[in-house]
C-alpha positions, 0 to 999 in steps of 0.5 A: 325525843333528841336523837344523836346524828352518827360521828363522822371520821375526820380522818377517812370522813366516813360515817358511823366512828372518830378518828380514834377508832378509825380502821384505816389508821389502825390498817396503815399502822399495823403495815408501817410496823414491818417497815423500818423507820426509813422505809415508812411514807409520811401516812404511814409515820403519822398513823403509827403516831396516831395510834401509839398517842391514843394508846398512851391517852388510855394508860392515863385514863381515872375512872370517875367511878372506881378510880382505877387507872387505864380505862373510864367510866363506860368501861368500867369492869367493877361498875358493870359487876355492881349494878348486876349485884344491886339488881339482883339484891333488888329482885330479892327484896321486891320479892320479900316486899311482894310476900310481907304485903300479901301477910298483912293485907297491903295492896291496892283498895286497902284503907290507910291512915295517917295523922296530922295536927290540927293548929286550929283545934289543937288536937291530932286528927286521923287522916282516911285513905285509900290505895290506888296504886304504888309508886314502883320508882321509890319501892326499892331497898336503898329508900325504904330500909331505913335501919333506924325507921327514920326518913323512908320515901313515901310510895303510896299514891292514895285518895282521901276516901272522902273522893268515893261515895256509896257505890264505891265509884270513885272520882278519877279528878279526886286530888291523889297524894303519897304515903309512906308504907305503913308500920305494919310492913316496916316492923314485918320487914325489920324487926328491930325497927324503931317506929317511933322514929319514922318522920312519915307514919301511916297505918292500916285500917282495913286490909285487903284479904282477897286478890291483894296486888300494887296495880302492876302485875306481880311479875312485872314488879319482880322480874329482872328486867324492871329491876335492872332498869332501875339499877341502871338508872340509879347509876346512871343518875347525875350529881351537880350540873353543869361542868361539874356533872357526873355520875355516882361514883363507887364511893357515893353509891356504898354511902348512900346504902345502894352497895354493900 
């Protein structure tokens, strides 16, 4: 883990602020304030100075976020205001996916299918799955509320069920892969879906009818804080590189489905 060493004032050398926000600066200039022009010390004059240049600088501060003027992106008032109205949105629709999972017998041991096509046999096979977990990353509305039923991110981590024999003990080294949530919860969650349109398809073929959970505690699925961190980490995430890296913007977030 990197850690940040603490700045140090080029000003009055101390340890823990920058020069722009140095309160011996800000101390000598309010007390140069009271004094005329003439009465002030060269100090006294070149901290006034500083902190009316620092002033100006804010008042031509963009922010890269809403593009408002006079302040940036760390300060950004309506960026603070949207990542609580996208974590609350997400406690809502974690909630709503928790309830539509327990309706159709989704959780982890369910047994799923998907199809592929065989080049060599020139027919479609069905692929048997079992649900070892979820993936909580991509179990958030802006990947899987696809108006359409087009590209959804897949979030089930399965093992063939090829890797569990007859005891039901299964093979911890057994290859796990991802699947999309099946038709069955994307036509509970939108109706008006077109499954036909999905690019990745999966099914259930044995429910779970008892003790139906994702392999992480419902609470911690659903509460505030995983959702905020996610929010979070949504708007903390970075386009491009290099110099040209930045956070989302407003504009990017409301294109991509994340703000509405």
């Amino acid at each position: 883990m990197l850690y940040r060493r603490s700045p140090r004032c080029t000003s009055c050398y101390h340890v823990g602020h920058t020069r722009r926000s140095c309160p011996a600066i800000k101390e000598k200039a309010a007390i140069a304030s009271a004094k005329t022009y003439e009465e002030r010390s060269y100090d006294e004059k070149r901290a006034v100075e500083t902190v009316l240049h620092y002033k100006e600088q804010v008042k031509e501060r963009v922010c890269a976020y809403c593009t408002g003027s006079g302040h940036n992106i760390a300060g950004c008032k309506e960026r603070k205001q949207d990542i609580i109205t996208v974590t609350n949105r997400l406690v809502s629709w974690r909630k709503d996916l928790l309830a539509k999972c327990k309706v159709v017998g989704l959780g982890v041991g369910a047994m799923l299918t998907t199809e592929s096509y065989n080049y060599r046999t020139e027919i479609i096979q069905k692929n048997y799955f079992i649900a070892v977990r979820f993936f909580a990353e991509n179990l958030v509305y802006w990947r899987q509320s696809s108006e359409d039923g087009g590209n959804c991110e897949k979030a089930i981590i399965v093992r063939n069920i090829g890797s569990f024999d007859m005891k039901g003990d299964n093979n911890t080294n057994a290859y796990e892969e991802l699947v999309a949530l099946p038709n069955e919860l994307i036509a509970l969650m939108n109706p008006n879906v077109d499954l036909d349109r999905r690019y990745y398809k999966s099914c259930i073929e044995s429910p779970v009818t008892t003790n139906i959970n994702f392999g992480i505690p419902d609470d911690e699925f659903v509460s505030l804080k995983a959702c905020s961190e996610r929010a979070v980490d949504i708007f903390n995430h970075t386009q491009n590189s290099g110099a040209n890296k930045r956070k989302y913007s407003q504009k990017t977030l409301r294109n991509s489905k994340i703000l509405i």
